[in-house]
C-alpha positions in Angstrom: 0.0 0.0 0.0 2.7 3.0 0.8 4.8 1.6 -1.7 1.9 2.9 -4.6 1.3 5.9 -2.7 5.4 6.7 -2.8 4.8 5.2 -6.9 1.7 8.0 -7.5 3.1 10.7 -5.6 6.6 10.3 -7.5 4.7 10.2 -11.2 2.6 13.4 -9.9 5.7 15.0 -8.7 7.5 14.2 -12.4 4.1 15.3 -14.3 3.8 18.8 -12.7 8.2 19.0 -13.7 7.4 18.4 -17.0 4.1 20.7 -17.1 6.1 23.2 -16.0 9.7 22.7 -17.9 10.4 26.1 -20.1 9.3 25.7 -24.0 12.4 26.7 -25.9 10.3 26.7 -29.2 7.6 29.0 -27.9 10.3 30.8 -26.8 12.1 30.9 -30.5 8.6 32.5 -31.9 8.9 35.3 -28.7 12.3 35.3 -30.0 11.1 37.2 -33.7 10.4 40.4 -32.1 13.7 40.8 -30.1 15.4 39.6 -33.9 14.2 43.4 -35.2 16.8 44.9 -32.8 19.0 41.4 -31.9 20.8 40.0 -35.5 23.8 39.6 -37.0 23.5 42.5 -39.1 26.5 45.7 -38.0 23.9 48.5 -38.1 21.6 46.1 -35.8 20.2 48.6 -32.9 21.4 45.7 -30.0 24.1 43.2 -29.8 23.8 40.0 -31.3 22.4 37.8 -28.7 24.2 34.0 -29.9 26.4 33.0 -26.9 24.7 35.3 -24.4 24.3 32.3 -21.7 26.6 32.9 -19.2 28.2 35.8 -21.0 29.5 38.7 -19.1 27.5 41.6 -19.8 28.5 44.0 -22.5 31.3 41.8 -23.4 31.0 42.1 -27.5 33.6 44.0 -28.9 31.4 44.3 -32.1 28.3 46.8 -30.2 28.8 50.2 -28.0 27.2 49.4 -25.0 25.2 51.9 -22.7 27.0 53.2 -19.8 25.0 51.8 -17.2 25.2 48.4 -19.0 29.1 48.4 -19.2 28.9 49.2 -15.3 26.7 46.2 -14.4 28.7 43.7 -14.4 26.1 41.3 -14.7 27.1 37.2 -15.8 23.7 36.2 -17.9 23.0 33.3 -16.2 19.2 32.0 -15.9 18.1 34.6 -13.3 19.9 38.3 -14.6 18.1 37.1 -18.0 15.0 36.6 -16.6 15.1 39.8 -14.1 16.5 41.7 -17.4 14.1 40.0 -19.8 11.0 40.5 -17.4 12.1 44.8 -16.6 15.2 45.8 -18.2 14.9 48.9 -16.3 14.7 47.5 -13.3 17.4 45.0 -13.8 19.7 48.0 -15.3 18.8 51.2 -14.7 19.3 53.3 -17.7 20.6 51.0 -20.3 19.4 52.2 -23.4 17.2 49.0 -24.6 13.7 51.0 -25.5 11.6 47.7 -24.7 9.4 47.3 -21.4 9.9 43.8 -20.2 7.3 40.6 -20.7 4.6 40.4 -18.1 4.6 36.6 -18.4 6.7 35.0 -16.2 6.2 31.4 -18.6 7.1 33.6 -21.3 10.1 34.5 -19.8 11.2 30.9 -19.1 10.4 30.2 -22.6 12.6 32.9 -23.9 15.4 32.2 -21.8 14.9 28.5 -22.8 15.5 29.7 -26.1 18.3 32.0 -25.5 20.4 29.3 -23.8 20.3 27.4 -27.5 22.2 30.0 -29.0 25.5 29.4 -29.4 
């Protein structure tokens, strides 16, 4: 009897992971309206975002960086993206990105899901 109570509880417990594991895809079609400002292109308005997981911030020698962004030091690991994706204000007062932030924290997750497949 315990033994399919540990059994259910551990397949619940697995369920709600998965329910709730970020969607990089969903995250690659939130992706096309950063791609207006984030390419490859040299006049592109922000730095090229392939490699950004658990790059230092303002590291690319290829984009001039906002002041406040070269002063924050940041590493963009899993939780300055998402604090930076979800306010960029907030996250980095002043930095010149002209974008609000995503209301949606699973939006978020999905878009950093995405982000991290960018190498």
């Amino acid at each position: 009897m315990l033994s399919s109570v540990v059994m259910g509880a551990s397949l619940a417990i697995s369920t709600v992971s998965l329910a709730a594991a970020a969607d990089a895809e969903h995250g690659e079609v939130l992706f096309h309206a950063c791609a207006a400002c984030h390419n490859e292109r040299a006049d592109a308005l922000g730095p090229d975002l392939k490699g950004v997981f658990e790059r230092k911030s303002a590291a690319r020698e290829d984009f001039r960086y906002s002041g406040p962004m070269m002063r924050a030091n940041l590493i963009w690991d899993e939780a300055n993206l998402k604090a930076y994706i979800a306010d960029p204000q907030a996250k980095v007062k002043g930095n010149r990105m002209p974008y609000g932030g995503i209301a949606s924290s699973s939006d978020v997750d999905d878009l950093v899901a995405y982000l991290k497949t960018l190498k």
